[in-house]
N, C-alpha and C positions, 0 to 999 in steps of 0.2 A: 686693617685693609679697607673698611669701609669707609674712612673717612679720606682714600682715596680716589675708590674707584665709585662713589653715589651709593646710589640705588638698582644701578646696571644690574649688578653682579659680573661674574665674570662666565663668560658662555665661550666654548669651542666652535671657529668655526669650521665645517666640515665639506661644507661645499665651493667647492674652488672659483669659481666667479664671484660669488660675495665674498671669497677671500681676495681676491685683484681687486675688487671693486674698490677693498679698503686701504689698499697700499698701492702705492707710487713705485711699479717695480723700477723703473729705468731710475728714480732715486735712492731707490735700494743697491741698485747695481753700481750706480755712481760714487757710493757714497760706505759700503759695504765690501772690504776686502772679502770677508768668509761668504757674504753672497754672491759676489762674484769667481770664486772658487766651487761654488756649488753649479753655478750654472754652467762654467768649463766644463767641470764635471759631464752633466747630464748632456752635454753639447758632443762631448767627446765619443759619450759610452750609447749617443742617439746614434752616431755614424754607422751607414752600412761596411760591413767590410768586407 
């Protein structure tokens, strides 16, 4: 594993702006059947009823 990932290591991240910050969501969504199945999801179950 290390002679993949450096000297990084591998660290969680748990804060959600620096988790955006790292990822292209709209190419995630584009590009990501299961991601965009997730955010139906959360789109649906946000709705007031």
């Amino acid at each position: 594993m290390n002679a993949r990932m450096g000297s990084r290591g591998y660290s969680v991240t748990l804060d959600q702006p620096a988790l955006t910050s790292c990822i292209d969501l709209e190419l995630a969504y584009a590009r990501s059947r299961s991601f965009r199945k997730l955010c139906d999801e959360w789109s649906r179950n946000s709705q007031p009823t």
